[in-house]
Structure formats: C-alpha cells, structure tokens
DRENZA-520961 format. One record per residue: residue number from 1; x, y, z of N, C-alpha, C in turn; residue in one letter. Coordinates in steps of 0.1 Angstrom, whole numbers, plus 2048, in hexadecimal, padded with zeros to 3 digits. Layout:
N
NODE   nr   nx   ny   nz  cax  cay  caz   cx   cy   cz  rest
NODE  NUM    X    Y    Z    X    Y    Z    X    Y    Z     a
...
END
This chain:
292
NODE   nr   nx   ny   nz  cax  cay  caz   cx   cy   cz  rest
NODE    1  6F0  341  DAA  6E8  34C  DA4  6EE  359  DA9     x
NODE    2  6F0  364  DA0  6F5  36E  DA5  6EA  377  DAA     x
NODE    3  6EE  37D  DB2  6E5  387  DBF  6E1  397  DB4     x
NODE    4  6D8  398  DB0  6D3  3A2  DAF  6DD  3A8  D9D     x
NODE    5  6D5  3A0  D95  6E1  39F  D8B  6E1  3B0  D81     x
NODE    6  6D8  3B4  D81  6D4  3C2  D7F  6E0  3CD  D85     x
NODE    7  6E4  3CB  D93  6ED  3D3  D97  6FB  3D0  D92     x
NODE    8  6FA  3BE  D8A  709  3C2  D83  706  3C3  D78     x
NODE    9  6FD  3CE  D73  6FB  3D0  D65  706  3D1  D5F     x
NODE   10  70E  3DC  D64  717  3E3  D5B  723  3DB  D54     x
NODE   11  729  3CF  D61  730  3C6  D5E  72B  3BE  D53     x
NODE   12  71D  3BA  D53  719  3AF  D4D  719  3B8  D3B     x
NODE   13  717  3C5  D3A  711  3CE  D2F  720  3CF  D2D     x
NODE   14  72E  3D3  D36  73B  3D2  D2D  740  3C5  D29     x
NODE   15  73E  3BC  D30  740  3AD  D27  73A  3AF  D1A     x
NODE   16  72C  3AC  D1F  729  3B1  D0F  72D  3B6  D00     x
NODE   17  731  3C4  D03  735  3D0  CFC  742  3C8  CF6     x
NODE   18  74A  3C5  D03  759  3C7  CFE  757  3B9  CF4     x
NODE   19  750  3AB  CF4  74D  3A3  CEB  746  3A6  CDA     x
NODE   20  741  3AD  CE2  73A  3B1  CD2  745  3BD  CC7     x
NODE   21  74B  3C6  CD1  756  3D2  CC7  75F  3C5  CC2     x
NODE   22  766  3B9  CC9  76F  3AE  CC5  767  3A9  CB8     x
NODE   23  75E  3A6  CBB  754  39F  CB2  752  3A4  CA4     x
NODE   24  750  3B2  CA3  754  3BC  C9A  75C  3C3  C92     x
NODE   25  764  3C5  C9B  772  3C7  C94  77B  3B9  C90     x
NODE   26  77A  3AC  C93  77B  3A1  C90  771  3A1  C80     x
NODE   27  764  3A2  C81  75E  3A2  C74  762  3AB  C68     x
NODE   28  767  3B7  C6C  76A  3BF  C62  77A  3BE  C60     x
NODE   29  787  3BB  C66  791  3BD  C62  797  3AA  C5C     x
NODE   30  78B  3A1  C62  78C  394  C5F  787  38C  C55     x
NODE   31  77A  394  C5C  770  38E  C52  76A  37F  C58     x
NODE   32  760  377  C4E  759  367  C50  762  363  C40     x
NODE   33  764  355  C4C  76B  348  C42  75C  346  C39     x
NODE   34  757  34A  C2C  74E  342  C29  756  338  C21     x
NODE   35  748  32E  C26  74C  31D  C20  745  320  C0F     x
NODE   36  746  312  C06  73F  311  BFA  731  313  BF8     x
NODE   37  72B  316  C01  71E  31D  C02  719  323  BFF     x
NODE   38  724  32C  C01  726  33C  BFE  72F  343  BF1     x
NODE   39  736  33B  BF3  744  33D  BE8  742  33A  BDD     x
NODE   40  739  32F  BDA  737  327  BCF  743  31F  BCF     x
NODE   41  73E  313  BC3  74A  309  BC3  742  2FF  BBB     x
NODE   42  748  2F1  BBB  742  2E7  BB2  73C  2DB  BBB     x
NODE   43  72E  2DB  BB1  726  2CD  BBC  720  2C5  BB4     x
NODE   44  722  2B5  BBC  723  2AB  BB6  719  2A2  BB9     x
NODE   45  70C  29E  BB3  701  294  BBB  706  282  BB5     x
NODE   46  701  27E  BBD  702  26E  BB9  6FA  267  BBC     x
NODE   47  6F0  25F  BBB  6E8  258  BC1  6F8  246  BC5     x
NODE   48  6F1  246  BD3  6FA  23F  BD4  6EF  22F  BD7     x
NODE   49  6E7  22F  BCF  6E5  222  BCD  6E0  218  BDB     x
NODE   50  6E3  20E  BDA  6DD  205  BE9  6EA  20C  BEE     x
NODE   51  6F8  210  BF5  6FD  215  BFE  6F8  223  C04     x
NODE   52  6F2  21C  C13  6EE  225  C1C  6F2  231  C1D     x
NODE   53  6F0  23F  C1F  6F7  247  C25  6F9  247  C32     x
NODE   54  701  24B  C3B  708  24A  C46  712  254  C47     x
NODE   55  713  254  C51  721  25A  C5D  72F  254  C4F     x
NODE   56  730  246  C53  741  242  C48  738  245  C40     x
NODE   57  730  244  C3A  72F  247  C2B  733  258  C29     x
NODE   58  732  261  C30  735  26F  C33  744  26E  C2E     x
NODE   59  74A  26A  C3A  756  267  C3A  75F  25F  C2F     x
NODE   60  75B  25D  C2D  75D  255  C1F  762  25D  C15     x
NODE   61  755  268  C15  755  26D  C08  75E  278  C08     x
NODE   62  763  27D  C16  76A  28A  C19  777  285  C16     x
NODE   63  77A  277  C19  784  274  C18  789  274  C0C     x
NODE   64  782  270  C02  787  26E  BF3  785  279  BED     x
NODE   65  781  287  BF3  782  290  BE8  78D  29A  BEF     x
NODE   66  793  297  BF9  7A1  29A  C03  7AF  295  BF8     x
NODE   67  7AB  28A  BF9  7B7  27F  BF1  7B3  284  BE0     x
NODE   68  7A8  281  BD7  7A7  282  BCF  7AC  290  BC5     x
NODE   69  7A3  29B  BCF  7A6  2A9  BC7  7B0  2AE  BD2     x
NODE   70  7B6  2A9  BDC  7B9  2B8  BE6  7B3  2C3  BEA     x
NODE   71  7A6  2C3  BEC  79D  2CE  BF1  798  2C9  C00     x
NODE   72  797  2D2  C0B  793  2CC  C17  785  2D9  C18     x
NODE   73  780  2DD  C11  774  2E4  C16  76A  2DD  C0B     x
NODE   74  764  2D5  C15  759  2CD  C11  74B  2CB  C1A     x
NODE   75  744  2CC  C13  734  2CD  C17  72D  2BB  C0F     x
NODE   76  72C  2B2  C19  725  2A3  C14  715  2A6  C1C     x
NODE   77  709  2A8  C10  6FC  2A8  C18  6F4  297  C10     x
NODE   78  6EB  293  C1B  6E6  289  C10  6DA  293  C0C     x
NODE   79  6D7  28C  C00  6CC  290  BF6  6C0  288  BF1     x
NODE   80  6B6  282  BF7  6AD  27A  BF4  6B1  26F  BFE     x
NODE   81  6AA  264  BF9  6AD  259  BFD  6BB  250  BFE     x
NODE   82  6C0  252  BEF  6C9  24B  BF3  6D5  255  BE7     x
NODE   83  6CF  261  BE9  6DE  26E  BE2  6E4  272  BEB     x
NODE   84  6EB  276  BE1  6FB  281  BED  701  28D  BE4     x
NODE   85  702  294  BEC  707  29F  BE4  714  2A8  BE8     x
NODE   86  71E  2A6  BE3  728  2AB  BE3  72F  2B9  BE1     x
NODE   87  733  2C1  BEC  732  2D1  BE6  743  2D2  BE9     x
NODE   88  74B  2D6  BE4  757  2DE  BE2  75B  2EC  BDD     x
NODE   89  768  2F1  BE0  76B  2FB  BD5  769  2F7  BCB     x
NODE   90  76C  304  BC0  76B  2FE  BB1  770  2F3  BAC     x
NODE   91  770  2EC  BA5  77A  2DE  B9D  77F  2E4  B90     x
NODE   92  787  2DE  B8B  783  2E3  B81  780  2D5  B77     x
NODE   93  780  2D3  B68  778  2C7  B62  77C  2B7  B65     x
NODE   94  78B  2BD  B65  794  2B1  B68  792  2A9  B74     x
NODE   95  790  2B5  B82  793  2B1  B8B  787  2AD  B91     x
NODE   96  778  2B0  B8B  76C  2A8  B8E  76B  29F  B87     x
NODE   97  770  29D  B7D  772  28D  B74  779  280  B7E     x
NODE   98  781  289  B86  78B  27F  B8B  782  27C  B9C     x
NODE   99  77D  286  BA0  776  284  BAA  769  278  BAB     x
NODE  100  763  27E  B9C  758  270  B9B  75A  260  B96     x
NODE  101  767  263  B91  76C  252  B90  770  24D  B9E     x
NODE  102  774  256  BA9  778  254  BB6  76A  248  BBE     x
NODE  103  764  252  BB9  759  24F  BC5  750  246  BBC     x
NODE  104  751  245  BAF  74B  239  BA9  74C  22B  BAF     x
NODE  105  75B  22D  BAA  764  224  BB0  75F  21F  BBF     x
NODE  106  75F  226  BC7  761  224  BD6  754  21E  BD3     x
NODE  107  749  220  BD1  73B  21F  BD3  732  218  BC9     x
NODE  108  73F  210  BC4  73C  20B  BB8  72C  20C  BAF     x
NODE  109  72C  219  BAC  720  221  BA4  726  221  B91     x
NODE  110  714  224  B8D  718  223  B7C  718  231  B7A     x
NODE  111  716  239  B6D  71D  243  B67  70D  247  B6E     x
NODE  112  707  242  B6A  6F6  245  B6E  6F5  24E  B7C     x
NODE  113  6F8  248  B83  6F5  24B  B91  702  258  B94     x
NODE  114  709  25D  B8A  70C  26D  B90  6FD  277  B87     x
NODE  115  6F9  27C  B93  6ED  282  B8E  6F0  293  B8B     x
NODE  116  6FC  298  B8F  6FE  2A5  B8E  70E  2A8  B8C     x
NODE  117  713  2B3  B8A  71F  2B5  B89  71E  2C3  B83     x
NODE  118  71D  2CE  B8F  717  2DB  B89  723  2E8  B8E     x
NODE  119  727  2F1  B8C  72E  2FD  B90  71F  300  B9A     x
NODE  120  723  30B  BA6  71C  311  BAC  720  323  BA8     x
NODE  121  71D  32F  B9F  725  33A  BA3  724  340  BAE     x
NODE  122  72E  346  BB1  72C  352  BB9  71F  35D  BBC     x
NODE  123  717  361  BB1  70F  367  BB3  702  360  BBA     x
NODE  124  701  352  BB5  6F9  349  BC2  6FA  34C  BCB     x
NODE  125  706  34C  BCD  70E  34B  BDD  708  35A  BE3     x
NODE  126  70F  362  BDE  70B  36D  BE1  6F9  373  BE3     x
NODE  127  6F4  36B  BDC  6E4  36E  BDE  6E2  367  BEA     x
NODE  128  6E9  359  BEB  6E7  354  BFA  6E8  358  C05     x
NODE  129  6F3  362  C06  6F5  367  C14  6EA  372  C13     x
NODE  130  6E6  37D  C09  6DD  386  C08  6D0  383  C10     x
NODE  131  6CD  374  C0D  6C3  36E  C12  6C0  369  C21     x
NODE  132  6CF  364  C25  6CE  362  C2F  6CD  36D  C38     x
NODE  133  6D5  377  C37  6D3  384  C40  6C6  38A  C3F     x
NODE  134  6C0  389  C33  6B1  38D  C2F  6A6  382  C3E     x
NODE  135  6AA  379  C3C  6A0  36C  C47  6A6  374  C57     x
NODE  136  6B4  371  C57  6B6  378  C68  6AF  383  C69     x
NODE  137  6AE  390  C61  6AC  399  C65  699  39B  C65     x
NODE  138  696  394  C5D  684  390  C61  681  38A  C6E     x
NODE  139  687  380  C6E  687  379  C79  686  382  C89     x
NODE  140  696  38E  C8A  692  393  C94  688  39F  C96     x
NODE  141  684  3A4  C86  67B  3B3  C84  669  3A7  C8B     x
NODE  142  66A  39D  C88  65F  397  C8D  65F  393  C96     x
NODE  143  66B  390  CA4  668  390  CB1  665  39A  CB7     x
NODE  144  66A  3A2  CB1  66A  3B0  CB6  65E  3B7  CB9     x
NODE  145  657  3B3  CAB  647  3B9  CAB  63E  3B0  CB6     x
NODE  146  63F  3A1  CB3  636  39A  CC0  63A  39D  CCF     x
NODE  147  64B  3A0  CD1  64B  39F  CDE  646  3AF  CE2     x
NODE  148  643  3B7  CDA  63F  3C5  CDA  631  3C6  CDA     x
NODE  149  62C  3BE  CD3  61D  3BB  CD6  616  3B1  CE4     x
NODE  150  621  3A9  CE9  61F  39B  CF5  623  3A9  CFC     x
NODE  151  62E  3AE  CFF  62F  3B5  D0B  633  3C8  D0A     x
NODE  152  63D  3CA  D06  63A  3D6  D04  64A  3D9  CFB     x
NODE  153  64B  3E7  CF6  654  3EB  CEB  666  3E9  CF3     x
NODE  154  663  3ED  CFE  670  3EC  D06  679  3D8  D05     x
NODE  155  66A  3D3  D0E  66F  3C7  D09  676  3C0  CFB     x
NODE  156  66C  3C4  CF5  671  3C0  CE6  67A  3C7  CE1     x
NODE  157  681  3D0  CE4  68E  3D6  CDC  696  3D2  CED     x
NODE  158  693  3D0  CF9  6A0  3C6  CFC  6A3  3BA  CFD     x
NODE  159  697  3B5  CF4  69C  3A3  CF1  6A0  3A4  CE0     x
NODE  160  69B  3AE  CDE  6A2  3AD  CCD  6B0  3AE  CCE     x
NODE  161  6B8  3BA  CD6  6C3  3BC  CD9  6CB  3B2  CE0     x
NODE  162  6C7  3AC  CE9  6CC  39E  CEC  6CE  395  CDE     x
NODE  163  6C1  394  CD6  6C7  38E  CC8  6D4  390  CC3     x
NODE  164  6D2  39E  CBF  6DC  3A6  CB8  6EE  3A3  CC0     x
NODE  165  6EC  39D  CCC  6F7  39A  CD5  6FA  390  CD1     x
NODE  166  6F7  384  CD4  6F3  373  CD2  6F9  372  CC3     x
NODE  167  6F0  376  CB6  6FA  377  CAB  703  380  CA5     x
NODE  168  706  38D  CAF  716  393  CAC  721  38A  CAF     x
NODE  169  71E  382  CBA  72B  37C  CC7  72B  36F  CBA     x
NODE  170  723  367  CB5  721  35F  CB0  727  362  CA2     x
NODE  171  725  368  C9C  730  36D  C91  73A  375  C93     x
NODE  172  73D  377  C9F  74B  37C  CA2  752  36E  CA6     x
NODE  173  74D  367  CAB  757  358  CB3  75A  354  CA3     x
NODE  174  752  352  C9A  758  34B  C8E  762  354  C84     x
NODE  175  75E  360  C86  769  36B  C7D  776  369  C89     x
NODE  176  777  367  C91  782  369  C9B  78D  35D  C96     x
NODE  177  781  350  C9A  789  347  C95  78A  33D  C84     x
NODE  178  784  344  C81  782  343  C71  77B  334  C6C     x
NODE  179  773  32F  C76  768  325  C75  764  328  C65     x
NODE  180  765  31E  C5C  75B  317  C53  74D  321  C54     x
NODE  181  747  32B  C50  73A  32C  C4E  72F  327  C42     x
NODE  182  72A  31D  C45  71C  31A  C3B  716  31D  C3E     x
NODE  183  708  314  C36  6FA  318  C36  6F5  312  C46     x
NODE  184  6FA  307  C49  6F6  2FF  C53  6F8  30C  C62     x
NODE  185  702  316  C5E  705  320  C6D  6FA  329  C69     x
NODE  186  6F5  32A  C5F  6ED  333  C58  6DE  330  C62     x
NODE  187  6DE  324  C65  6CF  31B  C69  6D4  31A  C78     x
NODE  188  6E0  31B  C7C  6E0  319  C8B  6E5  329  C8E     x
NODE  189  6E5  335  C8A  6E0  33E  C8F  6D0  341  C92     x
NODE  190  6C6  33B  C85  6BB  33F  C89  6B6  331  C94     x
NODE  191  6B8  327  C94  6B9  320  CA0  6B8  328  CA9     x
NODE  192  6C4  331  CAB  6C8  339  CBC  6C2  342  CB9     x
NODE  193  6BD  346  CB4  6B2  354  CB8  6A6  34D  CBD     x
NODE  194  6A4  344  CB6  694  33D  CB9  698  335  CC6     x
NODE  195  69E  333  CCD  6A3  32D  CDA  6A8  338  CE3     x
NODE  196  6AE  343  CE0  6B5  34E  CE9  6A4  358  CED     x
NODE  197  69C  356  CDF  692  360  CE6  686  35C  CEE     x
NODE  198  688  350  CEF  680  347  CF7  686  349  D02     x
NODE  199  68E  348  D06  695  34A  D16  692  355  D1B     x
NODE  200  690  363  D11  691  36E  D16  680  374  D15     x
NODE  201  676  36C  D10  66A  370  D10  66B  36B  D21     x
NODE  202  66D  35F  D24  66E  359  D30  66A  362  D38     x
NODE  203  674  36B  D36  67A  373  D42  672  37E  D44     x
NODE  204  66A  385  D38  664  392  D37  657  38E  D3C     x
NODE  205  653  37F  D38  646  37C  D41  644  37C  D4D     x
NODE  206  654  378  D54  655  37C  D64  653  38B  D67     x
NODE  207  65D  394  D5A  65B  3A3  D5F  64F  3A5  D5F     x
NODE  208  643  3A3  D54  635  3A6  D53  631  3A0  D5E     x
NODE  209  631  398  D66  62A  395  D74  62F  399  D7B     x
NODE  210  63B  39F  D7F  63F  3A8  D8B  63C  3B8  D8A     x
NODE  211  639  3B6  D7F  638  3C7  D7D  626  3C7  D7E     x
NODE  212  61D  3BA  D81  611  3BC  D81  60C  3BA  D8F     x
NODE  213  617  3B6  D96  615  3B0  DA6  620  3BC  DB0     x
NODE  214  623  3C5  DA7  62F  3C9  DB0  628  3D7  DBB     x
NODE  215  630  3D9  DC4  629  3E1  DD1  633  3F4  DC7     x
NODE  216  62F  3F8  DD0  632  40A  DCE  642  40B  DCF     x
NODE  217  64A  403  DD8  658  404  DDC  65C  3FA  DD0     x
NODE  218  657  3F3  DC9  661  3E6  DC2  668  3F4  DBB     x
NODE  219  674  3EC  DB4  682  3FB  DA8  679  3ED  DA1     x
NODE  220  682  3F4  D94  680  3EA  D84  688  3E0  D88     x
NODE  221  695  3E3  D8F  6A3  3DC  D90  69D  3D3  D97     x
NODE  222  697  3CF  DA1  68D  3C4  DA9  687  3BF  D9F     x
NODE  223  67C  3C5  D96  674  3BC  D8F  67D  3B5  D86     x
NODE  224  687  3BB  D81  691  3B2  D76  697  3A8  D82     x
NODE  225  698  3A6  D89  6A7  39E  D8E  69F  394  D96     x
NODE  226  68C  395  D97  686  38E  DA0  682  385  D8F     x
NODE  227  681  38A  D88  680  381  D78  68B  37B  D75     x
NODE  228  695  37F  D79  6A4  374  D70  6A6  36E  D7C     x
NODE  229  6A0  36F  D88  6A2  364  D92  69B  359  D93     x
NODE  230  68D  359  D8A  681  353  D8B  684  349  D7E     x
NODE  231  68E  34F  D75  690  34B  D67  6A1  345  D65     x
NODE  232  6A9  345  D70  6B5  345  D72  6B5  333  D6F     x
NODE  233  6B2  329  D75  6B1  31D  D79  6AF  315  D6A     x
NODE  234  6A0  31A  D6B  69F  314  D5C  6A7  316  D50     x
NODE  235  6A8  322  D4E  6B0  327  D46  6C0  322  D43     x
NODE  236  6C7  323  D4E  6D0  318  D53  6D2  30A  D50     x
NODE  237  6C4  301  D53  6C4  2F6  D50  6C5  2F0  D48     x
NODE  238  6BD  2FA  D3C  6B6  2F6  D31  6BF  2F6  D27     x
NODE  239  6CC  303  D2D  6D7  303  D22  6E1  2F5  D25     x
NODE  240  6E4  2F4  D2E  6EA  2E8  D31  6EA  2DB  D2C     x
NODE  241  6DD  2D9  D2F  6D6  2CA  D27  6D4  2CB  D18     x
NODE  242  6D3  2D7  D13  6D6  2D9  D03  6E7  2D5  D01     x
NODE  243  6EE  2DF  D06  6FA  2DF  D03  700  2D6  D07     x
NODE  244  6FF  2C8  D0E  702  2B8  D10  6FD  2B6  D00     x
NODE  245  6F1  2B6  D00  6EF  2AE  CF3  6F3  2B1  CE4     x
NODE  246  6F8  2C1  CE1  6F9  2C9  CD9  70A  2C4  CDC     x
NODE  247  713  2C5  CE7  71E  2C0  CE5  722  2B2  CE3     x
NODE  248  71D  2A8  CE6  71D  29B  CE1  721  297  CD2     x
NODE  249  712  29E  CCB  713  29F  CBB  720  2A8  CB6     x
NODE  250  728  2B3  CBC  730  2BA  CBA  73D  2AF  CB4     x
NODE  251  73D  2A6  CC6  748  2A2  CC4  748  297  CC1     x
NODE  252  73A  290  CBD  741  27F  CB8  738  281  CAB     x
NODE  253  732  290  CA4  727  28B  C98  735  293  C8A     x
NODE  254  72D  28F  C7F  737  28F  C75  738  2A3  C75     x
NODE  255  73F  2A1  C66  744  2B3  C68  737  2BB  C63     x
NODE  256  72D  2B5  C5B  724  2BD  C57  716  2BF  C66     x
NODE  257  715  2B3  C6C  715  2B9  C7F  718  2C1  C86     x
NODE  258  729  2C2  C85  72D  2C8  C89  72D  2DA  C84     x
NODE  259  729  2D8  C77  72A  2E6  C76  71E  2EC  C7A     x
NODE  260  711  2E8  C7A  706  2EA  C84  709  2EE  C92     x
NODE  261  711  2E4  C9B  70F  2E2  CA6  716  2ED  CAE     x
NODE  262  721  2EF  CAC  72D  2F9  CAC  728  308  CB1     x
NODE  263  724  30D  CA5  718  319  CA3  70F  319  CB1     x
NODE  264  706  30E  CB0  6FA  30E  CC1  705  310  CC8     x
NODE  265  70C  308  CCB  711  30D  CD7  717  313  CDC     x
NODE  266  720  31A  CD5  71E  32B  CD9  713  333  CDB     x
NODE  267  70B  330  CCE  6FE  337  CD3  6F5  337  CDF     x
NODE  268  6F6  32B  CE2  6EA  328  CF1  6F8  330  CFA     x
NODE  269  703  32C  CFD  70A  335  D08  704  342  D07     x
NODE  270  709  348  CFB  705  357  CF6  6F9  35D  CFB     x
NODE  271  6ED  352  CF9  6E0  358  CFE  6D8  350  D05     x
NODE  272  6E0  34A  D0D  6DD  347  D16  6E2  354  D23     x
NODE  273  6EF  35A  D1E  6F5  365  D27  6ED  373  D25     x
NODE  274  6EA  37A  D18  6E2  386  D17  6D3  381  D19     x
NODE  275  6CC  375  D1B  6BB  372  D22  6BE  379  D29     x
NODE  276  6C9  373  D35  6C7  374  D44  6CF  383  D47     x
NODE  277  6DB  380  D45  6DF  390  D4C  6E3  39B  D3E     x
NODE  278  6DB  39B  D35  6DD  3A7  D27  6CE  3B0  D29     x
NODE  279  6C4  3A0  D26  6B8  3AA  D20  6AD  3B3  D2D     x
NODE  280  6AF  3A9  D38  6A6  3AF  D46  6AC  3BC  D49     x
NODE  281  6B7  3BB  D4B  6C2  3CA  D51  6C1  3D5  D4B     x
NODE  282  6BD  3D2  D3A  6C1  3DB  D33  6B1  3E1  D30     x
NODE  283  6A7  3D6  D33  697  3DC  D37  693  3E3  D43     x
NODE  284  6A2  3E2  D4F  6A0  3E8  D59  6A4  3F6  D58     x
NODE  285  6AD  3F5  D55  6B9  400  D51  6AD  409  D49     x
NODE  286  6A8  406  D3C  6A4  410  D35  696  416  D39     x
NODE  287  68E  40B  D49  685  414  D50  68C  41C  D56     x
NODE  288  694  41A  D5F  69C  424  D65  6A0  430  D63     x
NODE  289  6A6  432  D54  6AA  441  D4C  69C  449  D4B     x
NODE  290  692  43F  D47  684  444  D43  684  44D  D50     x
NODE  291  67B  443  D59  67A  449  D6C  683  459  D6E     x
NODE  292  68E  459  D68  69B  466  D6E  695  46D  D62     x
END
C-alpha cells in the first residue's frame, strides 16, 4: 500500500494526463478500427436445426467464411434456440450464394433453414454509434446527479471525471492498437463504468465518514488517504479475482468472448487505478484550492 497516496498526487495526475493526451491524439490522427457493426456489411441467419451451437460450431463457421469468401472480419452470434447469425463486410450476390452453399453443405441444412441474407447500410451503422455515445453519455450525466445527491457536487464531478479517464485510456488502447471495435466493446465500456463507479462510491463513503468523525487538525489530504487506505485491499482484491476470471475467458473463450473480454480488462486496470489514486486526490486537491 502506498503511504499517504494524496501526496503523490501529482505523479499519479501526470500518469494520468500523459495517457489520456496519447489516447487522444491516437484517436484523432488514428482513429477506431470499427468492426461490421458499425461499417455495415452483409448478414446471414440460419437456423441450424438439431446441430447444437457451440464454441466448434463458432469456429466452424469462421472458418468457412475465411476459406469460402476471404474475409476475416466476422461477427458469429447465436440467435434463438437453435439460429446463428453471421455478420461480415459486404458480399456481394455471388459471394453470399457461395457462402450459403458452404455452410449448407457443412451443416447439412435445406434451402428453408437460411432464414435471412440482408445488406446492413452504413447509415444503420452510423445511427449505432450515435446511440451508443447517446447511452455512455446518460449513463455518466446520471451518476453524476446521484452521486451529487448521495454525497455532494465535488464528489460527483470527481468520480465522473475518473469515468471520463477509464473510457478515454480505453479507447485510446484500442485506437493505439487498432483492436476490432463492436457492439460487444460498446457493452463492456458500460460494464466499466458500472464496476469503476462502484469502487469509487466505496471510497467517498469512507470520505463521508471521515469528514463526519474528523478532529479540527485532520487536512482533506488525511481524510482522502485514510479512505483509499480503508478501500485500498478490497478494491485490490476484487480487481484481481475479476481479472483471473475475465482472463481465462480471454484466453481459452472464442473471438466473439474475446472481444468482450479484452475491453474489461483494461477497463478494471483503468478504474481500478483512477477509484484509488485519481478520484480521492483530486476531491482532496479541489478542497484544498477552495480552503487558499
């Protein structure tokens, strides 16, 4: 545990910084890999009949539309009971004719059981992401207001800002390295806000009881560092034993897992690091300026 984490604010606030300007300038001169999600492209349902879906059955199907069309950006979700749905770049007529004799074939299915074979456009796509940044951005205007109402305006604009850290660093690691983004990163961002601001309410409940028990001599800088000490362990732990199990699935679950899994765990690192030494410091810090 570090000794009085408040006093290495500044260190902890230029790590920070210098991740997020990377993160940024990475977003704008790079940009995000979006996947067919986003892009649009062509998707294929099939009911596949008595064959189970599964892990090889995933695999299976990634396989044959690798060999089949030559396209390796593929999205396999199942769909009901016993559908699957197939998402790629575009095809074009030919090359989804030739894709569903593939997997007929493999899965020995009738004409019957392909249940779709649709273009997705671009403007979908584009309403998608509209949407998703629409859900993030509710999501943290509504922590904001409860943790402002649970404890006070300071706290809530520096656990919001801790958000705002957790998914800059998090769409900077995937602009950096040009990670696949879908819908599934789309769901394991709001995952890590609803997990990153749980850590850090943690913490402001410790501040709220040191700051209700505290003598005439306590600084802020005590009441924060006697909270992320109180909150250091658990917080710690809890990322740990997530991130065993979150890595597991990483490395032995298929790629549509994987693209979930990837995402958390950056994330829990991310905010697991602004809970503890971002959001207290910077509640200390901004009593501090107040006080002078």
């Amino acid at each position: 545990m570090i000794k009085s984490p408040t006093s290495k604010s500044k260190i902890f606030f230029t790590i920070s910084i210098v991740l997020i300007v990377i993160s940024i300038a990475s977003l704008c001169f790079r940009g995000l890999n979006f996947g067919i999600d986003f892009t649009g492209g062509t998707t294929i349902q099939f009911d596949l009949g008595k064959t189970k879906y599964s892990a090889d059955v995933e695999n299976t199907i990634r396989d044959i539309v690798k060999t089949t069309v030559k396209k390796n950006d593929i999205t396999v979700q199942k769909t009901g009971d016993t559908g699957v749905s197939i998402k790629t770049v575009e095809l074009t007529n030919e090359e989804s004719d030739k894709l569903i004799e593939a997997v007929k074939k493999e899965f020995k299915l009738e004409q019957k059981q392909v249940l779709a074979n649709d273009k997705v456009s671009g403007s979908v796509s584009g309403r998608l992401i509209t949407d998703s940044l629409k859900a993030i951005a509710l999501a943290i205007v509504l922590m904001l207001l409860y943790i402002t109402w649970r404890f006070d305006f300071r706290s809530g604009t520096s656990a919001v800002l801790a958000l705002a850290h957790d998914v800059i660093i998090m769409l900077g690691f995937y602009s950096i390295f040009q990670f696949t983004v879908s819908t599934s990163f789309i769901a394991a961002i709001l995952t890590i806000v609803g997990y990153s601001i749980n850590a850090t309410i943690i913490v402001f409940d410790r501040v709220r009881e040191n700051l209700r028990f505290a003598k005439k001599n306590t600084t802020n800088n005590d009441i924060a560092d006697d909270a992320i000490t109180n909150s250091y362990y658990r917080a710690i732990n809890s990322s740990i034993t997530t991130l065993l199990t979150i890595g597991v699935l990483y490395v032995m679950g298929v790629d549509s897992i994987k693209e979930f899994a990837l995402p958390i765990i950056v994330g829990i690192v991310a905010g697991t690091y602004s809970s503890l030494f971002i959001a207290a410091p910077f509640w200390a810090w901004w009593k501090n300026t107040e006080k002078k």
